[in-house]
C-alpha positions in Angstrom: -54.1 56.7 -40.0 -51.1 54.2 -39.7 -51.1 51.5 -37.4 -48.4 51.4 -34.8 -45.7 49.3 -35.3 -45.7 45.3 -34.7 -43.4 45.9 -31.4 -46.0 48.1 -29.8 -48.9 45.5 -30.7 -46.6 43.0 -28.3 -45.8 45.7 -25.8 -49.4 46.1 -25.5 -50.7 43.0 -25.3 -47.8 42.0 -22.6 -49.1 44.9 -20.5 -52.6 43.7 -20.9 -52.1 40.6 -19.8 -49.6 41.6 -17.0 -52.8 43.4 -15.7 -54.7 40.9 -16.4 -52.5 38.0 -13.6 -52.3 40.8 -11.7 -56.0 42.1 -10.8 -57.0 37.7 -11.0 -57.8 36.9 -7.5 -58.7 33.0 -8.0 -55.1 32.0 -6.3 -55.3 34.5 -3.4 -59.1 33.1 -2.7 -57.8 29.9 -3.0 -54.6 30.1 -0.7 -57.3 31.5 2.0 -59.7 28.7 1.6 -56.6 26.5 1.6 -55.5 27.9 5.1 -58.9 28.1 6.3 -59.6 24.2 5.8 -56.0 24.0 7.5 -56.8 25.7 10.6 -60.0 23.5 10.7 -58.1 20.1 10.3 -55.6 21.3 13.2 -58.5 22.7 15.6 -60.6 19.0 15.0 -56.9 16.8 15.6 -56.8 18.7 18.9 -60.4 18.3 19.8 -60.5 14.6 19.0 -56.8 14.3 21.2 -58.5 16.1 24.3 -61.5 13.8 24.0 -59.4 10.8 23.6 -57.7 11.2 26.6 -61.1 12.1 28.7 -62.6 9.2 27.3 -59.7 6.9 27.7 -59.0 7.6 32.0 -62.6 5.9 32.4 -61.7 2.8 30.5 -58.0 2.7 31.8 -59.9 2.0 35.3 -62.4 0.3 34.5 -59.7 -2.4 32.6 -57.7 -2.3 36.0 -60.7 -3.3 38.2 -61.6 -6.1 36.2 
């Protein structure tokens, strides 16, 4: 049994590892981890602006009164 010629080794192995970046999820998972801690930065910066401005009307008049 021969072995197949040194061009088919390379064809193979480019194949092989064409699959192999192909069926590697790590930078998909870490794009939606990556969006996910986006979306929760934005939602806490609108929070915290809501609460500023509820917490800062009672001050604003207290600060005129005095």
């Amino acid at each position: 049994m021969r072995a197949p010629p040194p061009s088919q080794h390379r064809i193979d192995y480019e194949a092989g590892a064409a699959l192999t970046v192909i069926a590697d999820n790590r930078g998909v998972t870490a794009i939606e981890y990556t969006l996910i801690v986006a979306l929760i930065a934005l939602v806490i910066v609108v929070l915290i602006q809501s609460i500023g401005d509820f917490v800062s009307i009672p001050f604003e008049t207290i600060a005129s009164k005095l």
